[in-house]
Structures are given as structure tokens and as C-alpha cells.
N, C-alpha and C positions, 0 to 999 in steps of 0.2 A: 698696468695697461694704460697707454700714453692715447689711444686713439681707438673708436667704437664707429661704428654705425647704427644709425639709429631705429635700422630694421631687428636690429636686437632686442629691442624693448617691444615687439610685439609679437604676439602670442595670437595665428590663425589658424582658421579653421578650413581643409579642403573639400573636396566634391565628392571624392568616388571612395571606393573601396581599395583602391590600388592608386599607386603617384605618376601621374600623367607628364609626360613630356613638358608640358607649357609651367603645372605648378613647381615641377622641381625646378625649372631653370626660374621661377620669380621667386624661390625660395634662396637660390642661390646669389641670383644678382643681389638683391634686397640683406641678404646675408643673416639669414629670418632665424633661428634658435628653436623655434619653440613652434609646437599642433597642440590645436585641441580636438581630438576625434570626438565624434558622437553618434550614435544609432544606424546613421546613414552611412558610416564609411566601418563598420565592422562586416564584414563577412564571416568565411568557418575562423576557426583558430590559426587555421594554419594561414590563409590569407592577412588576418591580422598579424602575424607575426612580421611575413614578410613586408608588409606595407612598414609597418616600425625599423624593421632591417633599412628598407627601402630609404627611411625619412632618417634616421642615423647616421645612413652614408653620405645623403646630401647635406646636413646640417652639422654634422661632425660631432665631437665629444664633448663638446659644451650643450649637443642638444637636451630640450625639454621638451618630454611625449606625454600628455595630459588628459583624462577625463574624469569623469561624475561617477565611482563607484562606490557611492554611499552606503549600499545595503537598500535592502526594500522594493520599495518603485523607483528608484533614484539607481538606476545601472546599466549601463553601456556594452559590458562584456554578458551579455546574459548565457554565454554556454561556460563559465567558470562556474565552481559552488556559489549560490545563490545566499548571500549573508541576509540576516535580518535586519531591519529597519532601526534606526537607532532607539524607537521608542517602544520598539520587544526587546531592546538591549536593557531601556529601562525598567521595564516592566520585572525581567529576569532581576537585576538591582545588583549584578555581581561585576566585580572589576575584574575578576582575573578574566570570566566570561568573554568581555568587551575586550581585552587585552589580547586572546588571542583568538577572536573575530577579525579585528585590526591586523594583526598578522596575516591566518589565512587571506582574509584579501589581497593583503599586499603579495605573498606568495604567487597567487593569480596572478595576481598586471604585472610583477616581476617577467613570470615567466613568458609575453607576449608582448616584451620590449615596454610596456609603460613607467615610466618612473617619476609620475608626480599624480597624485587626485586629489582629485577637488572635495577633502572629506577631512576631517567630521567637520559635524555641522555642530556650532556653538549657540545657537539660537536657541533662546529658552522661551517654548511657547504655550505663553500664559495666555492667551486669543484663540477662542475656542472660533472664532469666526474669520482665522488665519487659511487663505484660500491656495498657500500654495509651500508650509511648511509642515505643520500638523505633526505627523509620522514621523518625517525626518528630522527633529528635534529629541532630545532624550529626554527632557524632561521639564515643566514648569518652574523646577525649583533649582534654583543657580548653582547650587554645592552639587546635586546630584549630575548636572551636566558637566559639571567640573571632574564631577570624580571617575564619569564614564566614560567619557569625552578625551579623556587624557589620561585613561587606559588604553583605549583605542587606537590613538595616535601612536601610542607608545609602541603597541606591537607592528603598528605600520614600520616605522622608523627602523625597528631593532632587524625587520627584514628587507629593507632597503629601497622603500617606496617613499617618496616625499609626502609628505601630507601638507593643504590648506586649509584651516581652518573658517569657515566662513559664518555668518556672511556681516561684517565688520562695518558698524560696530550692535547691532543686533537685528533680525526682520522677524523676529517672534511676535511680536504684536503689533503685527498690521492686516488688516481687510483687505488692503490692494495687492494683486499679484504686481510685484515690477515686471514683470514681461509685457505686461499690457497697459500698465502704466504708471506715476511716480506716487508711491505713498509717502505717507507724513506719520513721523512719531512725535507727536506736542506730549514730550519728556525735558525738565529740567535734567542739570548734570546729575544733582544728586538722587534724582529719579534712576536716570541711565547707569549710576555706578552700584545703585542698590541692588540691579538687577542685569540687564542686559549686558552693562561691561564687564562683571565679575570673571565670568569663565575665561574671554579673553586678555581680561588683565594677569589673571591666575597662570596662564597658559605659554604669555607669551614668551617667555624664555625656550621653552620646547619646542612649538610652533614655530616650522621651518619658512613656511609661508603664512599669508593670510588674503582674503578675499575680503572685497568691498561691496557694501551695500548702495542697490541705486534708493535710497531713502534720506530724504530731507528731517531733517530734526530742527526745528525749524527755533528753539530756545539755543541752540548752539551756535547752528547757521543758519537764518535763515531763506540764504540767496539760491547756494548750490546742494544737490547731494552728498552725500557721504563720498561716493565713488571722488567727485571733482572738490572735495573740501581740504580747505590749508588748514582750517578750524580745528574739522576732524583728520585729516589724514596725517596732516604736521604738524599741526600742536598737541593734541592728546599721543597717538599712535605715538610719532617719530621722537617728539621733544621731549614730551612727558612721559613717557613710558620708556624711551631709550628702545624703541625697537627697532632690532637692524637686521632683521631676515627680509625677505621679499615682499612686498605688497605689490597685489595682481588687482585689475579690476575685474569687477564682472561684466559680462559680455555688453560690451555698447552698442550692439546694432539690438538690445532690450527694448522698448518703448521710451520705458523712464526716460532713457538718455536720448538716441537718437531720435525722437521725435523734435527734442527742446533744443539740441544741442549740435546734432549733425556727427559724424565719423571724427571730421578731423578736427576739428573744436574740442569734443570732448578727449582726444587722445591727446591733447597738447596739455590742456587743464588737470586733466588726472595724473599725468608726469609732477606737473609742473604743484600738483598739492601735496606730493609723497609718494605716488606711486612707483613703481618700477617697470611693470610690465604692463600692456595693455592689453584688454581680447578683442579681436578686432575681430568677426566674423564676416562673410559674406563671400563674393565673389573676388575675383582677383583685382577686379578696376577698385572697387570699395575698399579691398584690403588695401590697396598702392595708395589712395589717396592719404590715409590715415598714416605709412610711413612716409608717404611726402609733405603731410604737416608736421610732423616731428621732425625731418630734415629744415623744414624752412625755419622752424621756431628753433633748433641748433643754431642754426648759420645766421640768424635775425638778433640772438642774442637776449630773445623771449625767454630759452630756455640754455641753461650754462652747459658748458663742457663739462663742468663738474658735478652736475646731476647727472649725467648722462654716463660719467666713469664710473660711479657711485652704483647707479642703478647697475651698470652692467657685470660690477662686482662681485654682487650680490646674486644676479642671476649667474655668474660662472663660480661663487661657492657650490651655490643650492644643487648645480648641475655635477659637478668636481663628489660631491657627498654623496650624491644618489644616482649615478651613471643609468641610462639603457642596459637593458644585461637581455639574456634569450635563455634562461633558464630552464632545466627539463622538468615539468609541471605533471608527471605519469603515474601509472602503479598507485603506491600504496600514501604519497604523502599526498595524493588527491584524493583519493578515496577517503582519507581518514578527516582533511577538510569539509568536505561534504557531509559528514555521519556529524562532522561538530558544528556544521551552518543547521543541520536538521534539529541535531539536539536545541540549539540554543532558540531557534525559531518555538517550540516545543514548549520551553520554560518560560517563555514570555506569554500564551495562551492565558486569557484572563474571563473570569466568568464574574458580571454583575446580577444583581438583585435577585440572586437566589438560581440564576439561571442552572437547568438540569439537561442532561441529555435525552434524548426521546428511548423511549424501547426500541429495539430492532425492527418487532414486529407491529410497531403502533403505526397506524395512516399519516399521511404526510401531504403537506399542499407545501412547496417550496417558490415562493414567488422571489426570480430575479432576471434582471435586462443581460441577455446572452454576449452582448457584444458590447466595449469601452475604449475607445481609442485612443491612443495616443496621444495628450494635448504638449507634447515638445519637451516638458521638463521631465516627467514621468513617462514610464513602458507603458504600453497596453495595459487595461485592467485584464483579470482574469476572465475564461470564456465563459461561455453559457455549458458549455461542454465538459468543461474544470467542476462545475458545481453538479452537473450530472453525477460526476462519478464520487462526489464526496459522499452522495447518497446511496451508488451501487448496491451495499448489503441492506439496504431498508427496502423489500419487497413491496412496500405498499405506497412507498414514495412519488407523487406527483409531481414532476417540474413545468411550474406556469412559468413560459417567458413572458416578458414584458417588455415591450420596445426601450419604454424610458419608466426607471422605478422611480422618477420623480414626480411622475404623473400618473403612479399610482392610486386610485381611488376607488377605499376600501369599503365603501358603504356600497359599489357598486359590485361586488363579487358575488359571483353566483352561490346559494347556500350550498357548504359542504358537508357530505356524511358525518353523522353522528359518531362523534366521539375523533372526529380528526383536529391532528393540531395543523397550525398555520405558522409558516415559515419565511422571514423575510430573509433574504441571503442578499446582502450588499456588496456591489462590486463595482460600485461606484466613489468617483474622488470629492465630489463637493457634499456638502451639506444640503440636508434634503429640503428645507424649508418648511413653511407652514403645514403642508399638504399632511404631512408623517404623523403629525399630532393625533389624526383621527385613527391613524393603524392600530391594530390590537392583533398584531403576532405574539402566538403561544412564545417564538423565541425569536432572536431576532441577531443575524450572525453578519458583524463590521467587519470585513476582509480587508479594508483601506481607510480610509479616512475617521479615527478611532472618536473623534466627534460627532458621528452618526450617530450614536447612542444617546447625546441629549436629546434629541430629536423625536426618538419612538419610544413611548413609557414602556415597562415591562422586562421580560428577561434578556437578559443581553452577553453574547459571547463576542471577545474584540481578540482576534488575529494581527494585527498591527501591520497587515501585508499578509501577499497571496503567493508569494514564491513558492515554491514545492515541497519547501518543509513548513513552512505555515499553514498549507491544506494537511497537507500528512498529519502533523499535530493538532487539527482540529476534526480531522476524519477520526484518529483515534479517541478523540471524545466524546466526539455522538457515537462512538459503537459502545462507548463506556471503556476503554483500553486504558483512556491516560484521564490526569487529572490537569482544573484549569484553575492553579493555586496564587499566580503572581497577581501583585498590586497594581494597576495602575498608576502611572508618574503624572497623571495629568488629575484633574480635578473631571469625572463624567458622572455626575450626579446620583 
């Protein structure tokens, strides 16, 4: 390929559910390659399909149709089988498991034109105070993300979904969500290769793609992020490591970046440090600007023509390897996806410090906040209505809502009948804080953010995630049906 445009190297995001006259034709002028859908532009399936149709025929056979279908709270497609979180994958501890999890997914997005996610996620999260990975991590310990991590991918690949591997080169242990704004990991190298880098150094021959972190590591680099660094993205990734699949950044209209940095500044510097792709989200003026800095920094001679052939090589391999397809997704090989996202949501159900199931017919005070909204990176939490019915066969079951269960205070509850237990049911994403300390539930049931548990002393069951076979598998354990035998991957006291 003797000549590119530089609307190839980015990767946007549109408005609606369906492809509107105005984006197709800036998709076409621009000569754009690559969507990332999200929440907002999924409709039924079948609308999704044709929107992919739709986005195929304007961008062609080199296209790339991309979203977040990690498992867990981390999924976009939510009317395919509902896969579990990566850290019920660890909890389960089994590779073939993860292997063909990884598959069925990929079967899904196959069959509804997707052919690249933004999964798995390589981050090993030792940061119990980690406010926006937690779940979506498989494991603390670097071999175990290695080993589950790259089963996963494995069965992705084998059915003809790309996989990214993110978030490069580790966000496991950070406080700060980069969506809101730029964390710091003050890690030496040999810090960062003991732990963080392993799974991606392990991986990267498999690892079709990879995904970058908006995180400053500030003993390596300490000017730019990871997303904008020659440090990290060129020296370690490209040089040292000889990796020559795709590097995508992650979305720059994030905080991290576009606060400090601007649309088109950071898409020229993330090319310009190893990247290949950029995520340029936003509106179509925002998107244009960001491929009109990468046109001026071609033609200025910021940025070489041979970065620019380089990078677009590699995106028409990755796209040549894992085409758009419109597969039929029906009958019996959905069904039997679904009975294996429920199984394996199931085997990951973990019960801490003795935690037991109540009797059927024992009283119940169930306190949890009915409603959790959306915060952009994660689905809705589970309803207030969802945890109604985990109790349906418990006759004597009480559901307190609670506006907010963070603001629960427990010395102020009314006394309850003798001989009932007390029930915290969490369906909430962050850590509860101080406030929890004073709780004293008989049991106490983590639906989401499996760090909840250091928070409230006592018995504690962790779901790892609230999809349909994580309640199902937890409803059968308070009726006493199933057992909640797996280990925790994470250290919860």
C-alpha cells in the first residue's frame, strides 16, 4: 500500500441506533475504517445487525466494528447470553471454562456483525481501592491472569472475533477512574515487570490488538501518559518487545486526556508514540478535527508517511483476519451458550467466613437501594425488583429499600422481630466507606463490586456480577439448591 488516509487511523463513535445520512457520508469522505458502538446505538438485535450491515457497506472490507463485551457489567450487547465477569471466571479457576466463555462471546458479536472487542482485560487488580476495574480483572496474581486471560482470548480468536487486550500497560492499581481523571502509578520498571507487565509480555504474541492506558507512570515517563508515550508505547511495547499487532488508544475525549491535551494534540502524539489507531469519540465537528490534525501532521511532516503505511497495515491485517460476518446466532447453539454463561456464573458463587444460607421459612429483613444507574463504563446495577425475586420463596422475607445503601445507618433501624436475620443485599458499584463498619447483617450478599466485603465484618456471599445466571446461581443457594465452593482471586479478608 503506496498511499493512506489518515482517516484510517481512527476509530469513532456515532449518535443513533441506525447510520444517518450526514455520518455515512463523513464516514466516507474521511474514508474512516472503524465504530466503536456503545449502549446508546444498540437497539433489538435485529436493528443491530443492520446498523453493522449498514456500517460494512459504507466502510468496506477492511472495516472494524468494535465494542466492550467483557462479561459482567462491562457489555453492550445485553440481549446475547450474558457471560460472567472475569473475576467469576477467576474465582471458577478453570481454563477450558474461560476458553469457551471466550468463544460463546465471540459467537455473539460474530453473529450481529462485530468483529473486534475490547476484551480481556489484563489488569491485575491488587487495589482493593481500584474504583473502576475490580470485577473486571481476573485476578491479583499475574500467572493466574495469564492463565485465564489467554484461554479466553483463545476461544475468542478460534471463533473469529478479534480481541484487545487492555489496558496497556497496567490500571490495576490505581484510585483514580481515568474517565474523570489522570492517575499516577509511582512503579519502578522492575516493579511494573514483576507484576503489571507480565500478563501482557506473556500474551503478546497472541494478542491481536492491545489497548492503552490514560496513566502516567511517572519513573518511566514522567511527562506524558502511557496512551501519548514514546517511553512506553515505543520503547518497551514496539522496540523491546517486537510487538507488531495493533495499538488502539483508549477513548481520548476520557478526562485523563482531553482535559490536558485536547482532540487533536493527543491524536497526533499517540500516533506519533506507537499507536496505530485512535478513539476519537464525540460529535462529527470533534471527530473531523482530530482527522484534521493527523492530516496536518502527515502533510507538515510531524508525522512520516511511513508511520502512517505501517500503522494502516496492520489495521488491514487485523481486519483481512477477522472480517464482519452476519452469522445465524439461533435454536440450539444459543441456547446451549446461555445454559454455559449460567453454568459458569454458578461455579464462580463464593461464600466467605462461614457464610450459610437462611431456611426457607426463617424471617428476613433484606435491606438494598432499588435503583443504580448507569455511570458510562458499566450497565445499570441490578433493580430493586431483581432482588425481590431472589427472595420470592422465602414467605417471611422483608424488602427495605433504601435510596442510597451508602447512607445506611444501622444503629438507626427500627428493632426487628425476634429471631429475624438481617440482610444486606449490595447492588451497588463503589466501596461503601466508613459508614459499613457499624453494619452487623446476619449476611451480607456483594452482587458487584466484590471489595464490598472488606467493608462489612461478618458473613459474606460474592456474586462477582448481577447478570441472570449470577442471581440464578445465588437464588439457588439461599434456597439451599447449589453450593458456594470457589476461591476467591482477590485477597477479601
Amino acid at each position: 500500500m503506496n498511499a493512506f488516509h489518515p482517516g484510517q487511523l481512527v476509530m469513532v463513535d456515532i449518535q443513533g441506533k441506525s447510520l444517518d445520512l450526514a455520518t455515512a457520508e463523513f464516514l466516507r469522505a474521511n474514508q474512516v475504517r472503524a465504530v466503536c458502538l456503545f449502549r446508546k446505538n444498540l437497539g433489538t438485535e435485529a436493528e443491530v445487525r443492520q446498523l453493522t450491515a449498514d456500517l460494512r457497506n459504507v466502510m468496506g472490507p477492511t472495516a472494524l466494528i468494535g465494542l466492550d463485551q467483557e462479561g459482567g457489567s462491562v457489555v453492550r450487547a445485553t440481549f446475547l447470553p450474558q457471560a460472567p465477569s472475569a473475576m467469576a471466571l477467576g474465582a471458577a479457576d478453570d481454563a477450558a471454562l474461560a476458553e469457551s466463555v471466550g468463544a460463546a462471546v465471540a459467537r455473539g458479536l460474530r453473529s450481529i456483525g462485530i468483529n473486534w472487542n475490547f476484551a480481556p482485560v489484563l489488569d491485575i487488580n491488587n487495589n482493593p481501592a481500584n474504583p473502576v476495574i475490580a470485577e473486571r480483572s481476573f485476578s491479583e496474581d499475574a500467572d493466574d491472569v495469564t492463565r485465564l486471560a489467554g484461554a479466553w482470548m483463545a476461544g475468542s480468536l478460534r471463533e473469529g472475533v478479534a480481541c484487545c487486550v487492555k489496558h496497556f500497560p497496567g490500571h490495576g492499581d490505581t484510585h483514580v477512574d481515568s474517565h474523570l481523571a489522570l492517575p499516577t502509578v509511582d512503579k519502578s520498571r522492575a516493579e511494573l515487570d514483576a507484576l503489571e507487565l507480565r500478563p501482557f509480555k506473556a500474551l503478546r504474541d497472541e494478542a491481536p490488538a492491545v489497548m492503552t492506558a490514560h496513566i502516567v507512570y511517572p519513573q518511566i515517563d514522567p511527562e506524558h501518559p502511557a496512551t501519548l508515550s514514546k517511553k512506553i508505547l515505543g520503547d518497551i511495547l514496539r522496540r523491546e518487545w517486537g510487538y507488531d499487532g495493533v495499538v488502539i488508544t483508549d477513548a481520548l475525549m476520557m478526562k485523563a486526556i482531553f482535559e490536558r491535551y485536547g482532540y487533536a494534540r493527543a491524536a497526533v502524539m499517540a500516533i506519533d508514540a506507537g499507536a496505530d489507531m485512535i478513539l476519537a469519540q464525540g460529535d462529527l465537528e470533534e471527530q473531523g478535527k482530530s482527522i484534521q490534525a493527523l492530516k496536518d501532521a502527515f502533510a507538515s511532516g510531524e508525522l512520516s508517511a511511513e508511520q502512517g503505511r505501517i500503522a494502516c497495515a496492520r489495521l488491514d491485517k487485523l481486519a483481512a483476519a477477522y472480517p464482519v460476518r452476519h452469522d445465524d446466532y439461533q435454536g440450539e447453539p444459543r441456547a446451549a451458550d446461555d445454559q454455559l454463561m449460567r453454568q459458569a456464573w454458578a461455579r464462580g458463587l463464593t461464600a466467605l467466613r462461614g457464610a450459610k444460607a437462611p431456611a426457607l421459612d426463617a424471617k428476613l429483613r433484606v435491606f438494598v437501594q432499588p435503583e443504580v444507574p448507569t455511570d458510562g463504563v458499566s450497565e445499570a446495577g441490578p433493580s430493586g425488583q431483581q432482588i425481590v425475586a431472589l427472595f420470592a420463596n422465602f414467605p417471611q422475607a422483608e424488602i427495605r429499600f433504601v435510596d442510597d445503601i451508602l447512607a445506611l445507618d444501622w444503629a438507626q433501624l427500627p428493632p426487628a422481630e425476634a429471631g429475624t436475620l438481617n440482610i444486606v443485599a449490595s447492588t451497588h458499584r463503589m466501596r461503601y466507606g466508613a459508614n459499613a463498619k457499624t453494619w452487623q447483617p446476619d449476611l451480607h450478599l456483594v452482587l458487584w463490586n466484590p471489595f464490598q466485603a472488606l467493608d462489612v465484618p461478618g458473613p459474606t456471599v460474592v456474586s462477582w456480577g448481577y447478570a441472570d445466571g449470577a442471581l440464578a446461581g445465588l437464588q439457588a443457594w439461599l434456597e439451599g439448591r447449589a453450593e458456594a465452593t470457589a476461591q476467591s482471586p482477590v485477597s477479601l479478608g
